[in-house]
PyMOL Python script that loads the backbone (N, CA, C, O; Angstrom):
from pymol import cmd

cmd.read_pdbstr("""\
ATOM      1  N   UNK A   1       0.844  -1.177   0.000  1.00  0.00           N
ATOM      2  CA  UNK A   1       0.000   0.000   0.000  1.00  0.00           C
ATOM      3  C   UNK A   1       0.887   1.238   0.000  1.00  0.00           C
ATOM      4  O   UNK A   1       1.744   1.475   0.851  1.00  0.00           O
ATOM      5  N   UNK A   2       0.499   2.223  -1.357  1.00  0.00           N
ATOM      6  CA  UNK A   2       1.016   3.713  -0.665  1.00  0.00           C
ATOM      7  C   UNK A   2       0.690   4.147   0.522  1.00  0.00           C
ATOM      8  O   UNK A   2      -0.356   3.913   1.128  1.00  0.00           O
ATOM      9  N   UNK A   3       1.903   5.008   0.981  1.00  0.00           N
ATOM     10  CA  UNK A   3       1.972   5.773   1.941  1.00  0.00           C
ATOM     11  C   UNK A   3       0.722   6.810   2.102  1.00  0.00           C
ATOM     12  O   UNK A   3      -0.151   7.064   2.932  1.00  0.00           O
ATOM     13  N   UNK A   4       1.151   7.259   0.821  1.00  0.00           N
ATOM     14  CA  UNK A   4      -0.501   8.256   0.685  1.00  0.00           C
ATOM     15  C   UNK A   4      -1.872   7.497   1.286  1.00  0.00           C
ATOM     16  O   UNK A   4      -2.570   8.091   2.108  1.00  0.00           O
ATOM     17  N   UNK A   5      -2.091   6.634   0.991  1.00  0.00           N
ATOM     18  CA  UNK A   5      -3.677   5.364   0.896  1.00  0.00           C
ATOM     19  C   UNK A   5      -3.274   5.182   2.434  1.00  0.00           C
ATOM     20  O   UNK A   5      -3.989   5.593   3.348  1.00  0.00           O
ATOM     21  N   UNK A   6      -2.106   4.552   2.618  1.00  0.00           N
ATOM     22  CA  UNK A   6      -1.785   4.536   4.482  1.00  0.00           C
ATOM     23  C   UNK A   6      -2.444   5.419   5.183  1.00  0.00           C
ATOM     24  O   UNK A   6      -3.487   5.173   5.788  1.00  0.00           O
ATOM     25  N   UNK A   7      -1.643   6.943   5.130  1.00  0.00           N
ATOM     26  CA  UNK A   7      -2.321   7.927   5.534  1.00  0.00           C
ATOM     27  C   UNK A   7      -4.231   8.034   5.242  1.00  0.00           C
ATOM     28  O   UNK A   7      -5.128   7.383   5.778  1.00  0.00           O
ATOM     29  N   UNK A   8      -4.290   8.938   4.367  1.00  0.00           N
ATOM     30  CA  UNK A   8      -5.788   8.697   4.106  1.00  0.00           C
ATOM     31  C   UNK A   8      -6.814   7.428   4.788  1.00  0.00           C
ATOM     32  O   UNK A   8      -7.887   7.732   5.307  1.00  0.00           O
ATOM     33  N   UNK A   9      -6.441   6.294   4.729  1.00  0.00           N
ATOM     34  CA  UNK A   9      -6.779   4.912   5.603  1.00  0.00           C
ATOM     35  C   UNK A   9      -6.764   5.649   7.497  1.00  0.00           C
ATOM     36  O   UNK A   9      -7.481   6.103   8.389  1.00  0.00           O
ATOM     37  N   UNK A  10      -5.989   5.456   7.292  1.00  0.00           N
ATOM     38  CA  UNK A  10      -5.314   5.913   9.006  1.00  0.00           C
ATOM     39  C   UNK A  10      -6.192   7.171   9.487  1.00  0.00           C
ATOM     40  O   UNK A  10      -6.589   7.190  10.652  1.00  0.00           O
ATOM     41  N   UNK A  11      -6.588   8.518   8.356  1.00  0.00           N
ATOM     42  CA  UNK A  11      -7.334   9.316   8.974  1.00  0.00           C
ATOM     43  C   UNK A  11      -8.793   9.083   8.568  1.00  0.00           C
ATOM     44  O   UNK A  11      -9.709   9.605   9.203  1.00  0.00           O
ATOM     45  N   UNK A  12      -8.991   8.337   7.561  1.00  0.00           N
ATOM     46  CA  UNK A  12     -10.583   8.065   7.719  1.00  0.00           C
ATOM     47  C   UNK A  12     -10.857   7.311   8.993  1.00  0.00           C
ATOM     48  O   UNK A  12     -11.838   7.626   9.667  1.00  0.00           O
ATOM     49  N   UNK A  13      -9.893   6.137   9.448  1.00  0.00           N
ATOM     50  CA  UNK A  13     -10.424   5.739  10.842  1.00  0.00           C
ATOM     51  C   UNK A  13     -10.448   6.302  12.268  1.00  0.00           C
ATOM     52  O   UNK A  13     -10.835   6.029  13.404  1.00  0.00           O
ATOM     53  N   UNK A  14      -9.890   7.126  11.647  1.00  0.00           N
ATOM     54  CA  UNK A  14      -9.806   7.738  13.143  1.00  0.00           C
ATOM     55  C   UNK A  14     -10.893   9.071  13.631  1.00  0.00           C
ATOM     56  O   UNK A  14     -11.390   9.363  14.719  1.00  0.00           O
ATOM     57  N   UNK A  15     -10.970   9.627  12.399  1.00  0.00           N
ATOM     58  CA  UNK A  15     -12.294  10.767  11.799  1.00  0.00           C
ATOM     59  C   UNK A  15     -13.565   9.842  12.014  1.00  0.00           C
ATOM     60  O   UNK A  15     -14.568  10.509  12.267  1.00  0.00           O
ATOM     61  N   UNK A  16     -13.728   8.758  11.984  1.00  0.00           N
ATOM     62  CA  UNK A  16     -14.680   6.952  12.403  1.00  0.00           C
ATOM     63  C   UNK A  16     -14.523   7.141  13.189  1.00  0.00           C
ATOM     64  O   UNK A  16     -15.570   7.637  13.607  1.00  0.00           O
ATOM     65  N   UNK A  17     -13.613   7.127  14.171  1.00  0.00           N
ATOM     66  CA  UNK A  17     -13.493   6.738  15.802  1.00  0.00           C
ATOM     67  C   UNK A  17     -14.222   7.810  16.523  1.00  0.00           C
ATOM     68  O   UNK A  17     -15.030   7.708  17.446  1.00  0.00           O
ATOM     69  N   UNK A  18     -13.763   8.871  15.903  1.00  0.00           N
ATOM     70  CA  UNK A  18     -13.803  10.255  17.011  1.00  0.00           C
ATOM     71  C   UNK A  18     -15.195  10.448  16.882  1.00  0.00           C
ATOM     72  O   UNK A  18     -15.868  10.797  17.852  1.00  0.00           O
ATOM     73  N   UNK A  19     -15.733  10.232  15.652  1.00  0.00           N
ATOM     74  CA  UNK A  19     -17.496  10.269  15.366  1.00  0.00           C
ATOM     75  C   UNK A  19     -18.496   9.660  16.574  1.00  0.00           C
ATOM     76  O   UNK A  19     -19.459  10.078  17.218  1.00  0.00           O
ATOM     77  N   UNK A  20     -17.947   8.810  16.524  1.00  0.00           N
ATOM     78  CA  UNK A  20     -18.461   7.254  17.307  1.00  0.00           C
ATOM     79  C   UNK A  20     -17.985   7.545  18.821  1.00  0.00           C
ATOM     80  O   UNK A  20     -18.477   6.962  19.787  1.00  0.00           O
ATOM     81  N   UNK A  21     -17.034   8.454  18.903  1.00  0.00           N
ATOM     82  CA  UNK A  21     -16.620   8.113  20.478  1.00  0.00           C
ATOM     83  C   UNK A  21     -17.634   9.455  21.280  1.00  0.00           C
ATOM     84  O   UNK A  21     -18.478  10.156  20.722  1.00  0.00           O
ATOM     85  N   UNK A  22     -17.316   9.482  22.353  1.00  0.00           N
ATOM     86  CA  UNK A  22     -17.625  10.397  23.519  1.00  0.00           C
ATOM     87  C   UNK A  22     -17.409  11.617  23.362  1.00  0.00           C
ATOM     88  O   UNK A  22     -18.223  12.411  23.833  1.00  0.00           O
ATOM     89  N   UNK A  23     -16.198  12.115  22.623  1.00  0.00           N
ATOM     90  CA  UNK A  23     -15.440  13.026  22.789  1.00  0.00           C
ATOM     91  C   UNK A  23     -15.991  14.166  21.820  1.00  0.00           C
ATOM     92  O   UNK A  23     -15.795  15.363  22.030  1.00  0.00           O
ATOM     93  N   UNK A  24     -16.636  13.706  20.836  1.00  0.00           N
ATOM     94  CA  UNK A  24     -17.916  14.771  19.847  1.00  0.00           C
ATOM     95  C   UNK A  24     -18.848  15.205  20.473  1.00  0.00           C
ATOM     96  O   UNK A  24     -19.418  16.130  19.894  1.00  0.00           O
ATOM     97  N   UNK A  25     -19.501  14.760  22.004  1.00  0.00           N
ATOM     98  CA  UNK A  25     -20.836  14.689  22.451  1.00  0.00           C
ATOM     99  C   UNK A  25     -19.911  15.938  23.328  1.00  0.00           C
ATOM    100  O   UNK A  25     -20.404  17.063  23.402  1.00  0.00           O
ATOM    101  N   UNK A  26     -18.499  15.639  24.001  1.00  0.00           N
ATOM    102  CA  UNK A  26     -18.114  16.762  24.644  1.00  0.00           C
ATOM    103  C   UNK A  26     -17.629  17.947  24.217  1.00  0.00           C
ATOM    104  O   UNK A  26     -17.531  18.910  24.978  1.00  0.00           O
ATOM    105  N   UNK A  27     -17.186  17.992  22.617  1.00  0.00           N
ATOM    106  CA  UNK A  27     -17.032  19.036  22.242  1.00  0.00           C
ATOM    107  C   UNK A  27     -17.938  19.792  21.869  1.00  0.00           C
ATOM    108  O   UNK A  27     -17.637  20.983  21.788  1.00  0.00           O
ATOM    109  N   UNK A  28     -19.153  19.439  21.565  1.00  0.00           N
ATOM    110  CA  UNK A  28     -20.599  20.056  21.285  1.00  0.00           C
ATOM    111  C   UNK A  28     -21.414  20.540  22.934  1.00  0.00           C
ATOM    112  O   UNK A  28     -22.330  21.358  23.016  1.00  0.00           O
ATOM    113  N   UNK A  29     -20.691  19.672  24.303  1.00  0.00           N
ATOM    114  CA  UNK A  29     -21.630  20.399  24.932  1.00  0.00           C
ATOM    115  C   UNK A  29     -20.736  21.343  25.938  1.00  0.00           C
ATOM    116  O   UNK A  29     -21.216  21.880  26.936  1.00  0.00           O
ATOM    117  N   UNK A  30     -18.979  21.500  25.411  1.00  0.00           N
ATOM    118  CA  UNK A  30     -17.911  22.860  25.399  1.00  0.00           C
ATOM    119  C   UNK A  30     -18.414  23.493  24.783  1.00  0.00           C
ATOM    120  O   UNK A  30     -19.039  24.272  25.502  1.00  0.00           O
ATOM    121  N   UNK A  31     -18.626  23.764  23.458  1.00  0.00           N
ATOM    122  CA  UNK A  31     -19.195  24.766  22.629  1.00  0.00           C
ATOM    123  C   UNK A  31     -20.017  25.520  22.803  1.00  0.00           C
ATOM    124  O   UNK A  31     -19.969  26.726  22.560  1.00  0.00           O
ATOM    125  N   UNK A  32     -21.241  24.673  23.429  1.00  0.00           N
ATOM    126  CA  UNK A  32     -22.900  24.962  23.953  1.00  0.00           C
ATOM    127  C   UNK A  32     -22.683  25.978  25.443  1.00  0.00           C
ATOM    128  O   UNK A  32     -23.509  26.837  25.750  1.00  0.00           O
ATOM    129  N   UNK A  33     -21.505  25.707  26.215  1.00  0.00           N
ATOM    130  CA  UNK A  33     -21.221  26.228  27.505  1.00  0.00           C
ATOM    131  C   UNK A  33     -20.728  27.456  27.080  1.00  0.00           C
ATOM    132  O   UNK A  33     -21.283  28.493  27.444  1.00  0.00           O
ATOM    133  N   UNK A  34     -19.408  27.472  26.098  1.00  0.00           N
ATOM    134  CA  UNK A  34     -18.712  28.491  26.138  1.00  0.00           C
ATOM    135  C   UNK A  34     -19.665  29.296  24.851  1.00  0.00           C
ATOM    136  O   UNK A  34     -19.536  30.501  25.067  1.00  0.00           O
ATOM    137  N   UNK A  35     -20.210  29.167  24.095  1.00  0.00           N
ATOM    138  CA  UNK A  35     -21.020  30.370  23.529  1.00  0.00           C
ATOM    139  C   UNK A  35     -22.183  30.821  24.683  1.00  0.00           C
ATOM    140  O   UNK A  35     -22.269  32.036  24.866  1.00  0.00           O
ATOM    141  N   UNK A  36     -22.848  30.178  25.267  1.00  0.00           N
ATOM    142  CA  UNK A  36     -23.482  30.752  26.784  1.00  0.00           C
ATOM    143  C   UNK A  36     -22.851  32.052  27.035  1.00  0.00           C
ATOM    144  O   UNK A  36     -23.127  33.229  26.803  1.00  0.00           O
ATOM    145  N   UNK A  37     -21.599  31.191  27.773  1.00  0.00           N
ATOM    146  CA  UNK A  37     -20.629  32.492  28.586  1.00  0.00           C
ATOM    147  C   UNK A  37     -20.175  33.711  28.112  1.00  0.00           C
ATOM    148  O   UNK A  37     -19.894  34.773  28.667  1.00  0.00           O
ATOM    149  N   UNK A  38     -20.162  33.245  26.722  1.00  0.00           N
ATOM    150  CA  UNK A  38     -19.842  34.540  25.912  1.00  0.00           C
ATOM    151  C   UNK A  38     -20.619  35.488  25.371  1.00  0.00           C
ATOM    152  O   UNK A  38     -20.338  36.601  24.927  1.00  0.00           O
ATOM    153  N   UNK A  39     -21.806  34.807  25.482  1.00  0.00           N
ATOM    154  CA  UNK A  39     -23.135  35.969  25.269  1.00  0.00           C
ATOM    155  C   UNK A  39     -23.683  36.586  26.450  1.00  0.00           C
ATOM    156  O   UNK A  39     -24.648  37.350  26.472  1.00  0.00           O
ATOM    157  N   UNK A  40     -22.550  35.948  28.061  1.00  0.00           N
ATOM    158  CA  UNK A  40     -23.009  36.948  28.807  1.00  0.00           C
ATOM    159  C   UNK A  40     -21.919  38.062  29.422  1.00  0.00           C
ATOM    160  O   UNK A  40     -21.775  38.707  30.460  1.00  0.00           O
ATOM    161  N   UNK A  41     -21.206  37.879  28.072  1.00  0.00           N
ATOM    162  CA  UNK A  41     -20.142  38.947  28.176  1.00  0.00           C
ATOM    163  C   UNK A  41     -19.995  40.421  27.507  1.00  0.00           C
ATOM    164  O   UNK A  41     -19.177  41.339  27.548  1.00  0.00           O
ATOM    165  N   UNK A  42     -21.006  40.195  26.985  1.00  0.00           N
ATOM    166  CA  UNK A  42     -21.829  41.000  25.673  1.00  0.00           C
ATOM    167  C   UNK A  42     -20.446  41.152  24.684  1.00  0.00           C
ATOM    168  O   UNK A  42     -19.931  42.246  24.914  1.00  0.00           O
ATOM    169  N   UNK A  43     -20.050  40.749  24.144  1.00  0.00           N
ATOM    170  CA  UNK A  43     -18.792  40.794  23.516  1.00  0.00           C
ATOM    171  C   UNK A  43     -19.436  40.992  21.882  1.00  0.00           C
ATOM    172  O   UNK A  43     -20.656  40.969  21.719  1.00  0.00           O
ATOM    173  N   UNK A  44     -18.738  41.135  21.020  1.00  0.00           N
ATOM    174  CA  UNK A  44     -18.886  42.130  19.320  1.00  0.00           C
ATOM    175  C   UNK A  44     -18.194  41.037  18.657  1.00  0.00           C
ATOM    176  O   UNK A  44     -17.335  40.315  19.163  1.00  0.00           O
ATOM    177  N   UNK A  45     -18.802  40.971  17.096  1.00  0.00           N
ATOM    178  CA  UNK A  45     -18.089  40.017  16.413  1.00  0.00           C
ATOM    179  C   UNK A  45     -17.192  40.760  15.940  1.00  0.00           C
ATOM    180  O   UNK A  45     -17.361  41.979  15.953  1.00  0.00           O
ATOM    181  N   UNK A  46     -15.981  40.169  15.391  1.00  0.00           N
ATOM    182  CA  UNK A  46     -15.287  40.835  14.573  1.00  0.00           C
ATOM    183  C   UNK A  46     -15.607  41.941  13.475  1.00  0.00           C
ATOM    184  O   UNK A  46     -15.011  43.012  13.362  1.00  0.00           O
ATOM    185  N   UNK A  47     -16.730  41.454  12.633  1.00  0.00           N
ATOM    186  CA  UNK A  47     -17.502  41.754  11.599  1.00  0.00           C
ATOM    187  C   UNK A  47     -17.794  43.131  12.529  1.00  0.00           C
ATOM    188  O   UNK A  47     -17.000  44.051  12.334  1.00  0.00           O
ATOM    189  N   UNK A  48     -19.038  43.395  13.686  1.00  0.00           N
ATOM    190  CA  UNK A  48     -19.084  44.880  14.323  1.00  0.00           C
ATOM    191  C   UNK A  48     -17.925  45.845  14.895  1.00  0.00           C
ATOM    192  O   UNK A  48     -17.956  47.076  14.903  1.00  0.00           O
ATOM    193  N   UNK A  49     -16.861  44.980  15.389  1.00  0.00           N
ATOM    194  CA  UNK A  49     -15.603  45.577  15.576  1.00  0.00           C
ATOM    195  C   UNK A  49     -14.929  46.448  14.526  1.00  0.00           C
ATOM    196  O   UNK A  49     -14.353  47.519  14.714  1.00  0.00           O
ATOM    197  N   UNK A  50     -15.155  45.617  13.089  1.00  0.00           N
ATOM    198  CA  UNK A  50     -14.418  46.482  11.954  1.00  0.00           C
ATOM    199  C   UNK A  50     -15.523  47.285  11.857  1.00  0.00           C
ATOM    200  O   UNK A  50     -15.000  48.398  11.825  1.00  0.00           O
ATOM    201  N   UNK A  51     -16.731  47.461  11.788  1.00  0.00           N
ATOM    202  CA  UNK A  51     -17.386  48.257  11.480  1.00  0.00           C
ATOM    203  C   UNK A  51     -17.294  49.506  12.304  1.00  0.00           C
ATOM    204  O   UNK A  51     -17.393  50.631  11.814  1.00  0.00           O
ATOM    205  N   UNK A  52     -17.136  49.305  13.351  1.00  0.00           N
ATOM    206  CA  UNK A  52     -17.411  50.924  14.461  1.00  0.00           C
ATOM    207  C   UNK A  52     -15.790  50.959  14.159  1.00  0.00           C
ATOM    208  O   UNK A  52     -15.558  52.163  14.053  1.00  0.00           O
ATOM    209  N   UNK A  53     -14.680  50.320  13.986  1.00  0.00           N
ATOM    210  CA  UNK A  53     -13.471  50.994  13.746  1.00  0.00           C
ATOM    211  C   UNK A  53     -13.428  52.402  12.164  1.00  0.00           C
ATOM    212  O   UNK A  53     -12.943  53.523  12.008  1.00  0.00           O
ATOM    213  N   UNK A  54     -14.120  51.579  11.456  1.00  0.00           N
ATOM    214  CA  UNK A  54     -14.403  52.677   9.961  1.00  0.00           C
ATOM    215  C   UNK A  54     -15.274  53.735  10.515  1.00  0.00           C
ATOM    216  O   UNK A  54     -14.901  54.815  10.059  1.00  0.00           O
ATOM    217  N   UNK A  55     -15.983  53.828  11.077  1.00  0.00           N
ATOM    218  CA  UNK A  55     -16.547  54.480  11.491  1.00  0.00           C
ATOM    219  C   UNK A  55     -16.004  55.361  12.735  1.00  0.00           C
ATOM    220  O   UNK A  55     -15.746  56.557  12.598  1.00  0.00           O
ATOM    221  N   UNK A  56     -15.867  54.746  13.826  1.00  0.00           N
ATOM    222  CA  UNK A  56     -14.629  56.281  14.265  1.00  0.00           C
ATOM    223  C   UNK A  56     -13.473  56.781  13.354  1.00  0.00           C
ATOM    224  O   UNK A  56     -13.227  57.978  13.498  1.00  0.00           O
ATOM    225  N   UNK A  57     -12.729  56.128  12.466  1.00  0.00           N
ATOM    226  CA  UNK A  57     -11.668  56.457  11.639  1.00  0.00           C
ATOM    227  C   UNK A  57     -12.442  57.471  10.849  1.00  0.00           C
ATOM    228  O   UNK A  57     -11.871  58.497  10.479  1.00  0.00           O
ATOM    229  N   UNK A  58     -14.007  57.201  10.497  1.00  0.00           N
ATOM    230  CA  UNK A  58     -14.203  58.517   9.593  1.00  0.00           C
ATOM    231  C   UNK A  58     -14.442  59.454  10.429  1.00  0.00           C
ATOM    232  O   UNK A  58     -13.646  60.366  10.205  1.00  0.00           O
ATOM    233  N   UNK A  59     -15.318  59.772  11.512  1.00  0.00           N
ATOM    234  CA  UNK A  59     -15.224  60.503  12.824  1.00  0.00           C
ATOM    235  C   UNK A  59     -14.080  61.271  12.964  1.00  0.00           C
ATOM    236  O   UNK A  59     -14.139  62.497  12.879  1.00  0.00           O
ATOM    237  N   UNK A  60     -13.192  60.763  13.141  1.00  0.00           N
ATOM    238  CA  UNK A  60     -11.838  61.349  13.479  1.00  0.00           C
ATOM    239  C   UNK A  60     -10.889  62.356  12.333  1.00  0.00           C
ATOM    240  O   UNK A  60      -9.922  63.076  12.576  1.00  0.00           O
ATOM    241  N   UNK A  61     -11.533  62.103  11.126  1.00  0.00           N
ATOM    242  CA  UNK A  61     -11.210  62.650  10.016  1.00  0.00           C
ATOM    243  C   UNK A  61     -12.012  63.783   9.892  1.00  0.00           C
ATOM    244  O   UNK A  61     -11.554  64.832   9.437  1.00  0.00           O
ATOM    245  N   UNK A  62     -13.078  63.676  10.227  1.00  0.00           N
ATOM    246  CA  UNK A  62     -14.246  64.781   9.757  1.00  0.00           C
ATOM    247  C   UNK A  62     -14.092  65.802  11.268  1.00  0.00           C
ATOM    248  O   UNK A  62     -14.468  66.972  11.347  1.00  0.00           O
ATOM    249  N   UNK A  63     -13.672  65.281  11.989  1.00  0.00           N
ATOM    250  CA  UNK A  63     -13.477  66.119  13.453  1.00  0.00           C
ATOM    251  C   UNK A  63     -11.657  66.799  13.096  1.00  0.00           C
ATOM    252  O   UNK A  63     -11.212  67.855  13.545  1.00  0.00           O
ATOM    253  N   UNK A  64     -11.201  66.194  12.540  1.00  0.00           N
ATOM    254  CA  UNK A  64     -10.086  66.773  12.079  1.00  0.00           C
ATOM    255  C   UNK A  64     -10.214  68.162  11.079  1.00  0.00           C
ATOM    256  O   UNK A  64      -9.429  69.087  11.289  1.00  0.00           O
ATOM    257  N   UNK A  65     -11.357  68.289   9.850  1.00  0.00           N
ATOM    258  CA  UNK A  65     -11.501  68.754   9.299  1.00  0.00           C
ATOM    259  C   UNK A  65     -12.430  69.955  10.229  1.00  0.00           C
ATOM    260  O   UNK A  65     -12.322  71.167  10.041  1.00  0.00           O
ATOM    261  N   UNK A  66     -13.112  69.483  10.990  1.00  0.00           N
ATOM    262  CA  UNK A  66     -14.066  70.838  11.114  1.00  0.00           C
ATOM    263  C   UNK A  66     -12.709  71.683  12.311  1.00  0.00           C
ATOM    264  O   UNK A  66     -12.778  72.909  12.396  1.00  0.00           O
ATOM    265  N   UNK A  67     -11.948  71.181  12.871  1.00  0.00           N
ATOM    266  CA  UNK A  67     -11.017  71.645  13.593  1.00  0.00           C
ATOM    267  C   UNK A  67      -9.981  72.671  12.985  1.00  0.00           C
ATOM    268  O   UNK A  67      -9.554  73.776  13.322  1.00  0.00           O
ATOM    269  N   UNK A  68      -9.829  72.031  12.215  1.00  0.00           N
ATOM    270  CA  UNK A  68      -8.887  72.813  11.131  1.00  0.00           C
ATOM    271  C   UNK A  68      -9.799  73.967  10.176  1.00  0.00           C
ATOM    272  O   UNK A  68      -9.185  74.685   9.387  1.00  0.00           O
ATOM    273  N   UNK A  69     -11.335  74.080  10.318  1.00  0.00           N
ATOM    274  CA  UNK A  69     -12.200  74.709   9.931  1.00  0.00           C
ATOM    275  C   UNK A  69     -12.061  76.182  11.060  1.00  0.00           C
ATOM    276  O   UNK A  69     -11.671  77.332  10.858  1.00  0.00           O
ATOM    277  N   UNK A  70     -12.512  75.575  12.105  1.00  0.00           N
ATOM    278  CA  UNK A  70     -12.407  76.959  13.242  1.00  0.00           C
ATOM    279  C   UNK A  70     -11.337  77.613  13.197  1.00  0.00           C
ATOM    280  O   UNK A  70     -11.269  78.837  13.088  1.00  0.00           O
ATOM    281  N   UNK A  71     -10.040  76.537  13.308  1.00  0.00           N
ATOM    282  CA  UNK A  71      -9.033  77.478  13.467  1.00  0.00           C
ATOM    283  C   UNK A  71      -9.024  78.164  12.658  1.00  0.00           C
ATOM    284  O   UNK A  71      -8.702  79.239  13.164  1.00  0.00           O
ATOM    285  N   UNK A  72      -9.213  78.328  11.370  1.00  0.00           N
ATOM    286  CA  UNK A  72      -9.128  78.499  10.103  1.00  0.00           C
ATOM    287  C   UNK A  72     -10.176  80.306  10.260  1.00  0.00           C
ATOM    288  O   UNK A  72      -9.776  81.380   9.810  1.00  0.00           O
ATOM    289  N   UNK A  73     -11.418  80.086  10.969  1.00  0.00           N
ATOM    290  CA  UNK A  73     -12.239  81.010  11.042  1.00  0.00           C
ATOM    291  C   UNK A  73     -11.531  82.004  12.139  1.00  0.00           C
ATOM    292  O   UNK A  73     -11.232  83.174  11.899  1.00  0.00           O
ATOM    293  N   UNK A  74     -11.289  81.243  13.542  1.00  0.00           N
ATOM    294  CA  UNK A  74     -11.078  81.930  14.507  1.00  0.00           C
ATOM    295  C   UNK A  74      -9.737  83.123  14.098  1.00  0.00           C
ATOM    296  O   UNK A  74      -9.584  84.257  14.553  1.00  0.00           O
ATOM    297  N   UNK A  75      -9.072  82.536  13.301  1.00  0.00           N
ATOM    298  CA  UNK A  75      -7.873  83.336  12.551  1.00  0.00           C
ATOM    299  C   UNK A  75      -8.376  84.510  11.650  1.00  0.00           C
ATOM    300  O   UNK A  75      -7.808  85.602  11.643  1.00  0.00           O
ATOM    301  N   UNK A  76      -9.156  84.306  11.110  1.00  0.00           N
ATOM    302  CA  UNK A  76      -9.611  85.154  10.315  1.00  0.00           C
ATOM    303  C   UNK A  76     -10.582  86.171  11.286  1.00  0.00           C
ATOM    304  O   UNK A  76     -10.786  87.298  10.836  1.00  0.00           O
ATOM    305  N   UNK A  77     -11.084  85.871  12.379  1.00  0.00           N
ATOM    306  CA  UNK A  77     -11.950  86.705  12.709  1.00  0.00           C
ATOM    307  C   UNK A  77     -10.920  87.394  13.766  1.00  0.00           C
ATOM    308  O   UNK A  77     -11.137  88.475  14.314  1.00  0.00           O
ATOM    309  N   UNK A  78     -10.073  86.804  13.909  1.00  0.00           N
ATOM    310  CA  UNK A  78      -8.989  87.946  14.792  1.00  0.00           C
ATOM    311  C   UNK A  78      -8.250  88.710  14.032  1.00  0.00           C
ATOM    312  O   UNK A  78      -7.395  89.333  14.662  1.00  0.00           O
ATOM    313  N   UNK A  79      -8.280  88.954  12.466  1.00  0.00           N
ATOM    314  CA  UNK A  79      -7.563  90.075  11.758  1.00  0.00           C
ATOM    315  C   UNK A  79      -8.579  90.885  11.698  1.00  0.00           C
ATOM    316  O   UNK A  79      -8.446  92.020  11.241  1.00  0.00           O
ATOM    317  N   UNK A  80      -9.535  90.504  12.070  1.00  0.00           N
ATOM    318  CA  UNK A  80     -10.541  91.612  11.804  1.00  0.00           C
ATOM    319  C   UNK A  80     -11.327  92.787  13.052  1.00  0.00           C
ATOM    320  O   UNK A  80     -12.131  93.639  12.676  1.00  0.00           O
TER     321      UNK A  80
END
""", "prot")
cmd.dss("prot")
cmd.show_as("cartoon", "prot")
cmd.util.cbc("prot")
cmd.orient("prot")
């Protein structure tokens, strides 16, 4: 037998085993615990994280601009 077919053999049975064993029933009822805990952490997906980051980044740009607006006025209204 190839090595390759070895392998492949070797992980279909064991991808069999792990199906069949205990240890699927415990990773499904880790999963079930720790998404619980984490929804009482109120925590943000990544996906809302990037979103309010673009969003203060434009914030911060447009607060940059109106800043540079006043000064811009306040200068002008002190030559006058």
């Amino acid at each position: 037998m190839e090595p390759k077919h070895l392998f492949d053999d070797a992980h279909a049975k064991m991808q069999q085993f792990l199906e069949s064993s205990p240890a699927k029933d415990i990773e499904k009822n880790v999963k079930a615990i720790m998404s619980q805990g984490f929804a009482k952490l109120d925590l943000v997906t990544r996906e809302e994280f990037d979103i309010q980051a673009q969003v203060l980044a434009k914030t911060r740009a447009k607060l940059e601009q109106l800043e540079a607006r006043v000064a811009e006025l306040e200068a002008q209204n002190a030559k006058n």
